[in-house]
N, C-alpha and C positions, 0 to 999 in steps of 0.2 A: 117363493123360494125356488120352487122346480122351473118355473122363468129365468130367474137371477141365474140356475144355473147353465139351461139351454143357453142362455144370451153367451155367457163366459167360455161355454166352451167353443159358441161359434167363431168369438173373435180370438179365443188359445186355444183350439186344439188340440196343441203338442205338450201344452202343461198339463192337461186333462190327463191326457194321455198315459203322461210321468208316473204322475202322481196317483192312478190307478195301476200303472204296472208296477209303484211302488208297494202300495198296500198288499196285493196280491203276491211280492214277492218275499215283502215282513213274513206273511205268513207263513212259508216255505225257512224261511231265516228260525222262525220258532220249531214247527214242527219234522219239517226234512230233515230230522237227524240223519247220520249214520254217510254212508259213500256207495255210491250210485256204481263203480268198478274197480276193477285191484287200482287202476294205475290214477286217480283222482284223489284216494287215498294211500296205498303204499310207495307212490313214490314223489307224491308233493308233500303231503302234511306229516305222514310216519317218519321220511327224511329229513324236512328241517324241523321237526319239533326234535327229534335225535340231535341233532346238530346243537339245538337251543339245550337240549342237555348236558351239551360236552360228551355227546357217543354219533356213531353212524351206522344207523342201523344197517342201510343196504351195501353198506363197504365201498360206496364210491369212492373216497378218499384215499391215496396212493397212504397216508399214515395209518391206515388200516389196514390195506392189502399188507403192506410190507415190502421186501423187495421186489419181488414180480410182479408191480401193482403196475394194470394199465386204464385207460379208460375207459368209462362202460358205458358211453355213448350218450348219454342224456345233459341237454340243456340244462347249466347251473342257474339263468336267469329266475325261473319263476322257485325253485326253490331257497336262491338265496331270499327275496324278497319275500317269502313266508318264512323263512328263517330271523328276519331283522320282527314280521309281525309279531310272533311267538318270542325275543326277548322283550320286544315294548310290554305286552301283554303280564307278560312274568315278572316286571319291574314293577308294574302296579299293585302286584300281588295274585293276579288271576294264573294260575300255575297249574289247574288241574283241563287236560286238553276238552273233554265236555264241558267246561265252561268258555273256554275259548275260542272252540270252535263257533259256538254263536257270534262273536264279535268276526270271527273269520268271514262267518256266512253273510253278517249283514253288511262287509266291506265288499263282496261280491255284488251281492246285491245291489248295489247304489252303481258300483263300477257297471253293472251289465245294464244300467239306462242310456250310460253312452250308447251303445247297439241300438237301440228303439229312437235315440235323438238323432245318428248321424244318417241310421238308414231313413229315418223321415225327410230329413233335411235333403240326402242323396234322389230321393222319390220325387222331391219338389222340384231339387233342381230338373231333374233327368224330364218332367214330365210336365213341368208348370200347370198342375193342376192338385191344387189343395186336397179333394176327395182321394182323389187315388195314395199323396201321402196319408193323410188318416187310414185308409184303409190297410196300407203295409204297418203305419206306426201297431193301429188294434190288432194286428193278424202276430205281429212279433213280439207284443208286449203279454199278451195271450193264450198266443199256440198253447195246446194243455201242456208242453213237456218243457219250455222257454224257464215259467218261475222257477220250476226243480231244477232243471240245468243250472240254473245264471248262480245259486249259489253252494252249485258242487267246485271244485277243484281241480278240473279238466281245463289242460291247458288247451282244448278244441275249442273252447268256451270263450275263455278268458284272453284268448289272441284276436276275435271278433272285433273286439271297440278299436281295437288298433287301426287292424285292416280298411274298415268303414270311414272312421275317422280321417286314414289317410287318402280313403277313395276321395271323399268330400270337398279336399280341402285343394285337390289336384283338380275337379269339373267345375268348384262354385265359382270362377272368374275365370270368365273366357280369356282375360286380355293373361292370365297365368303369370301371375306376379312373381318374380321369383325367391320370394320368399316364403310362398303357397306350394312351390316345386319342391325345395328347400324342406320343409318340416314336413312335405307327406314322405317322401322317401326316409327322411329319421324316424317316424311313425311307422313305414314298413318295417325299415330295420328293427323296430323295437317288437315287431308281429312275429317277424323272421328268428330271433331270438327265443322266443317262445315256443314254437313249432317250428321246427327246419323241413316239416314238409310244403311249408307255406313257398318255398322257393319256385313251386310250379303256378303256385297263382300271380308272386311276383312275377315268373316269365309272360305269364299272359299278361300283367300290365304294360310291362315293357315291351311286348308285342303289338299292343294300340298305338303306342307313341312312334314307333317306328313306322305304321301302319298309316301314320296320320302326318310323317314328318317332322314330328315333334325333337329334333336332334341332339339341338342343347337342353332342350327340358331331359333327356333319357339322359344325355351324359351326370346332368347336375345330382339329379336324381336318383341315381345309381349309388353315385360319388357319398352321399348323405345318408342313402341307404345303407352303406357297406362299412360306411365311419361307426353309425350308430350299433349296429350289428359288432362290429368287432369291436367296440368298447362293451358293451353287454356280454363279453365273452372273455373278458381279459383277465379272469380265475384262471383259466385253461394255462394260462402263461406263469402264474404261482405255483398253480398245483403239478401241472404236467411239464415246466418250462419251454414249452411251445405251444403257437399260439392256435387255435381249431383242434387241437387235439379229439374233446369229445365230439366234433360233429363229424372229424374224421374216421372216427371208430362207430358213428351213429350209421352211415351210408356201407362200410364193410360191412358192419352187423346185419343189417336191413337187406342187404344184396345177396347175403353166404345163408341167409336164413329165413330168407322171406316165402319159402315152403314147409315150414316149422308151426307157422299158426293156423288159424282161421283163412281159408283159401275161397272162393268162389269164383262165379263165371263173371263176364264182361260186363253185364247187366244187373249185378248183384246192391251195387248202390244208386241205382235207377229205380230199385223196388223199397230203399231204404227212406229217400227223399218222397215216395208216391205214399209212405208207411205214415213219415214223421206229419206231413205235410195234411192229411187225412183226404182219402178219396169222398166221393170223387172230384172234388174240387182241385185239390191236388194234382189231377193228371192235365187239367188245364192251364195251372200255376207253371207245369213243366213246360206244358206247349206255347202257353206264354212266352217264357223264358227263352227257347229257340227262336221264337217270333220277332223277340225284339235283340236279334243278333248283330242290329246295326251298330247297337250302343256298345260299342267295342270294347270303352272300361270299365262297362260295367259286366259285360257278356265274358271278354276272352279270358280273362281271369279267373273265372269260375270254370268257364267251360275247360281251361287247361289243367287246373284242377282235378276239378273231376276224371274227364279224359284218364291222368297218369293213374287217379288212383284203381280206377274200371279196369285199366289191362294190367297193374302191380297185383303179385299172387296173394299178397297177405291182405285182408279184406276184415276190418271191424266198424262195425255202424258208428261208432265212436270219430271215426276219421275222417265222416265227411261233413261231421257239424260245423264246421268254419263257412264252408259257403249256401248254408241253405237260407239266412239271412241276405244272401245276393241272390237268390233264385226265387224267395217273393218278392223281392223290388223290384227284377226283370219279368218275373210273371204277371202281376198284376199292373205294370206298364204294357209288356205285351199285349195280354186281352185286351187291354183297355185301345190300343192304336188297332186291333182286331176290329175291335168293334165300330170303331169311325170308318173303318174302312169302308165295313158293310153295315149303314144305319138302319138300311130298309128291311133287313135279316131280323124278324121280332123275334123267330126261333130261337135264334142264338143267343138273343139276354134271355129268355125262357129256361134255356138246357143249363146256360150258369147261374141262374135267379137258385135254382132247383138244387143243383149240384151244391151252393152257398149254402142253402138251407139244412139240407144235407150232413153236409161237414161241420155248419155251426154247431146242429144239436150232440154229434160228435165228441167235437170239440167241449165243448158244458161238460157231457159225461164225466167224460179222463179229465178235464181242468183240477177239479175238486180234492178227487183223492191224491190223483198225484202231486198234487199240489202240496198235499198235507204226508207227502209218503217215507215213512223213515226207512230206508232203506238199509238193507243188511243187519236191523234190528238184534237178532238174536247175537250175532257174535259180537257188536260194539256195546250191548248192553251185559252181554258174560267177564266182557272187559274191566264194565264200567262196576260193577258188583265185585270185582276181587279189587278192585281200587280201593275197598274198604280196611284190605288187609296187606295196604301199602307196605312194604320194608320187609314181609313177611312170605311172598313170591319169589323166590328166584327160579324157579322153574312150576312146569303144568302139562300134561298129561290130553291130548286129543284124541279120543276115542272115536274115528270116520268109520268103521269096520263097514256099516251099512251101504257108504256110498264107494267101496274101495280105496277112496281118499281124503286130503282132511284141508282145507280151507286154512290158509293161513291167520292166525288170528290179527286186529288192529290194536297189538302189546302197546301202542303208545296211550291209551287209557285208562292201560292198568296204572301207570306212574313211575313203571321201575322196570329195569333191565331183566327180562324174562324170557328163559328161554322156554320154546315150546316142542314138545315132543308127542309124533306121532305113531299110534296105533294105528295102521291101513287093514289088517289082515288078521284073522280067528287065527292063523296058524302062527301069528306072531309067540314067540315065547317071551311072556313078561318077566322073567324070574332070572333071565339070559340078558337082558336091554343093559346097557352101561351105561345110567343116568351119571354127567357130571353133578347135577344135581337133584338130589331127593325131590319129589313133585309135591306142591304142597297141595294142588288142586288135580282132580280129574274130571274132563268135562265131555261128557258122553252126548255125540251128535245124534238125535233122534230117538225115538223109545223103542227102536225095532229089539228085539232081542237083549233086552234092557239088563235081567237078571242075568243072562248068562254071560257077559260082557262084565259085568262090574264082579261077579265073581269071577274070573278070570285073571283081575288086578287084582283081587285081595289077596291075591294066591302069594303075592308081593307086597302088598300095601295092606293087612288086615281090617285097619280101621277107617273103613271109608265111612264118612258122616254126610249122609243127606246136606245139600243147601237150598238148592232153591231150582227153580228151573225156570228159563229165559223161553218166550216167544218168540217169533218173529211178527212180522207187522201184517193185519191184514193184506196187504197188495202183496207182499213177499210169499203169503201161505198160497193166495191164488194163480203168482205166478209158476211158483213150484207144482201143482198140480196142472196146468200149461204146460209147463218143461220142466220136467225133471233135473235138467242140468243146472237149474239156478242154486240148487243144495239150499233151501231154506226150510231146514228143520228147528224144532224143539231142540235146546242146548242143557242138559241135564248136568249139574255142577252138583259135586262130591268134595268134602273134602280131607286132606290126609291127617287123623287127629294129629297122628304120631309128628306132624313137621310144625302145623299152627291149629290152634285153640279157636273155638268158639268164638267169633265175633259179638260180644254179648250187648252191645248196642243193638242189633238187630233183634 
C-alpha cells in the first residue's frame, strides 16, 4: 500500500497535492468558525446575507441612504456573488447563517485549490523542474495560516486564483496565442473587480510586456482587462447612474484618509511577509524572490505591489496577502538558480537544509490549531444563542465598560434585525439612554467588575436573568493575553425578563 502510494504520487504529484490541501482544508471548513477581521465578515457576509434579507445593514444602497446617498466606495462584485450564494442556500431551506456559513466555507475551500494548481503549474513552467513545483505546491497548500485563510471571506484571499490563473495562462505558451492574451487579461479584470488595489500589480504586468515588447499582446490585453472589469461593475450604473462611481469614491476615500488607520514605516510589510512566511526560511524565500528579478512576470507585479503598498500611510497585514503566493514561487525559483550558480558552495544547501528544518517544525506547530481556530468565538457564539429567541430581539444592550469600548456584534446570527446599544463608560447614566427599543438582552464584556456593572442597569432594567456565558476559543484567550487589543473576553448574557421569557427548551 505505502508503495502504491509512493509510486502515485511520483507520477501525480499535483493531485497529491490537491487532495491533501483538500483534507486539511475540510477541516478548517468544520471547525474555523467565526471571522478572522471586521472587514471578511462585516462587509462580505453581514452585507449580502442583509441584502438576501431584503435589509442593508451597512447602508450602501442610495435607497437607504435616502436623498443624500452617495457611495461608500466598495466593490459590489464579491458581495453581490455571496448575495446570489445566501438566496440559493435559503431556497433549499438552509436560512439560519451558521448553517450556511459551512456551505460558504467549503465553497471557498475548493475555490482556493485553484491557488496551489495555478501557482504549481506557474513554478513548472517558470522553472522546468518538477521538485521545485512540488515544493511551492506543499509550502502553499500548508503554510500553517493558507487552510484558515482559504476559507475566510477576505477578498485578499479570494482574488489570488484570479491573479495566478491569469499569470499562467499569459507564460504557458511562448508562441502567446491569442486567445491565452485574451482570457488572462478577463481573469485580471475579474482580480481587479475584487480588489481595486490590485491595479498596482496589474501595472507591474503590463510593465513586463512593454519591457519585453510585447505591444499588441499589452493593447489586446488591457482591452479584455478593462471589458471584464467594467461589466463586473455595471451595478454602479443602476444604483448610482454612473458608471465607477464606487471605485471613484473608493481612491478619494483612501487618499483624504489614509492617515486615519493603522500607519507604519517603509519596512512594515517586509516584516509581515518575513512573519507569514516563517523565519528563517522565510528571509531566504525573500532573497530568493529579488534574486530571480529576471522573470519580469512573475517578479514586477508583485514587486510594484508591494512597493506602492510599503510607502501608502495605511498599513494592514491583511493587505498584502495577494501576492505572497508569488513571493514563494519566485523565492524558491530563486535559491533554487542560487544554487546552480554556486554547486561547489556545500555551505549554502547546509544554512538552507537547517533554515528548512527550522521553519518546518514551525510550520507543524501553528498548522494544527490554527487550522482548527474559531475565531472571534465569543461574540458569534453570543449571536448564535439569542438566535434562540428569534422574533423576540429587537434590540441588546453591550456592556464594553472594561475595554472603553464595545466590539460591534455579527447581528446577522442572531436572525433578525437588531439593534445594538452600547455602554462605553461607568459614568454612562442608564436611566437617561433613549432606547428606541427596550433591550431584551444585556451582554456584559468580561467579568471585570461584573456586579457593579449589572447593578448599574437594573437601576433601569430590574429583572436581569442570568443566561449563560460565551467563551472565546482557546487561540483567541492566548492571543488576548499577547495583546490586549484583540478584546477577546468572556461574554456574560443576561436577560430582560420584563421584554422576553425563559427560553424553556434550554
Amino acid at each position: 500500500m505505502k508503495k502504491k502510494i509512493i509510486d502515485y504520487y511520483k507520477s501525480n504529484p499535483l493531485n497529491v497535492i490537491l487532495i491533501v490541501a483538500l483534507i486539511v482544508r475540510l477541516v478548517s471548513v468544520i471547525f474555523a468558525k467565526g471571522y478572522g477581521m471586521h472587514d471578511d465578515h462585516f462587509l462580505i457576509v453581514e452585507t449580502s446575507r442583509s441584502w438576501a434579507d431584503g435589509m442593508d445593514f451597512q447602508g450602501w444602497l442610495p435607497s437607504t441612504q435616502g436623498v443624500s446617498a452617495i457611495p461608500q466606495g466598495h466593490s459590489f462584485t464579491y458581495p453581490l456573488i455571496m448575495f446570489c450564494f445566501f438566496k440559493i442556500l435559503s431556497f433549499f431551506g438552509i436560512s439560519d447563517l451558521n448553517s450556511q456559513m459551512y456551505f460558504i466555507r467549503f465553497i471557498h475551500a475548493l475555490f482556493s485549490l485553484l491557488t496551489i494548481f495555478f501557482a504549481y503549474k506557474i513554478t513548472l513552467k517558470a522553472s522546468k523542474k518538477t521538485f521545485l513545483a512540488n515544493i511551492v505546491g506543499w509550502s502553499i497548500a500548508l503554510l500553517w495560516c493558507m487552510p484558515w485563510l482559504s476559507v475566510r471571506n477576505l477578498v485578499e484571499i479570494t482574488c489570488i486564483p484570479f491573479i495566478l490563473w491569469s499569470t499562467y495562462l499569459y507564460i504557458k505558451d511562448e508562441t502567446m496565442p491569442i486567445k491565452n492574451v485574451i482570457f488572462s487579461g478577463i481573469l485580471m479584470g475579474v482580480a481587479f473587480a475584487f480588489r481595486f488595489q490590485l491595479i498596482f500589480f496589474i501595472g507591474g504586468f503590463g510593465l513586463a510586456m512593454l519591457f519585453y515588447k510585447q505591444w499588441k499582446n499589452a493593447v489586446v490585453w488591457t482591452i479584455f482587462l478593462l471589458l471584464a472589469f467594467s461589466i463586473s461593475q455595471i451595478s454602479d450604473v443602476f444604483l448610482w447612474h454612473r458608471p465607477f462611481a464606487e471605485m471613484e469614491e473608493y481612491i478619494r476615500y483612501n487618499f483624504t484618509h489614509s492617515q486615519e488607520y493603522i500607519t507604519g514605516g517603509f519596512f512594515e510589510y517586509f516584516g509581515v511577509i518575513l512573519g507569514v512566511l516563517l523565519p528563517p526560511i522565510s528571509v531566504l524565500l525573500l532573497f530568493g524572490f529579488f534574486y530571480g528579478y529576471k522573470k519580469l512576470f512573475l517578479f514586477l507585479p508583485a514587486f510594484c505591489f508591494l512597493f506602492f503598498h510599503s510607502i501608502f500611510p495605511n498599513k494592514q497585514e491583511r493587505f498584502i496577502f495577494p501576492i505572497v503566493p508569488s513571493i514563494i514561487i519566485l523565492g524558491v525559483i530563486g535559491l533554487n538558480s542560487l544554487l546552480e550558480k554556486y554547486p561547489k558552495q556545500l555551505k549554502l544547501r547546509k544554512i538552507i537544509k537547517v533554515c528548512f528544518i527550522i521553519s518546518f517544525v514551525l510550520n507543524v506547530v501553528l498548522l494544527i490549531p490554527v487550522t482548527c481556530h474559531y475565531s472571534k468565538r465569543a461574540r458569534v457564539e453570543s449571536m448564535v444563542y439569542l438566535h434562540q429567541y428569534k422574533g423576540n430581539v429587537k434590540s441588546f444592550i453591550v456592556d464594553g465598560i472594561p475595554e472603553g469600548s464595545c466590539s460591534v456584534m455579527p447581528r446577522t446570527y442572531l436572525g433578525e434585525d437588531s439593534k445594538q446599544y452600547n455602554i462605553i463608560s461607568d459614568t454612562t447614566n442608564i436611566m437617561t439612554q433613549d432606547y428606541k427599543y427596550q433591550p431584551s438582552f444585556v451582554l456584559f464584556v468580561s467579568e471585570q467588575n461584573l456586579e457593579q456593572r449589572k447593578q448599574s442597569i437594573q437601576r433601569r432594567y430590574p429583572h436581569l436573568e442570568y443566561e449563560t456565558t460565551v467563551e472565546p476559543s482557546g487561540l483567541d484567550k492566548l492571543m488576548q493575553k499577547i495583546n490586549h487589543h484583540n478584546r477577546n473576553f468572556n461574554i456574560i448574557i443576561y436577560r430582560n425578563d420584563d421584554v422576553v421569557k425563559k427560553n424553556k427548551s434550554n
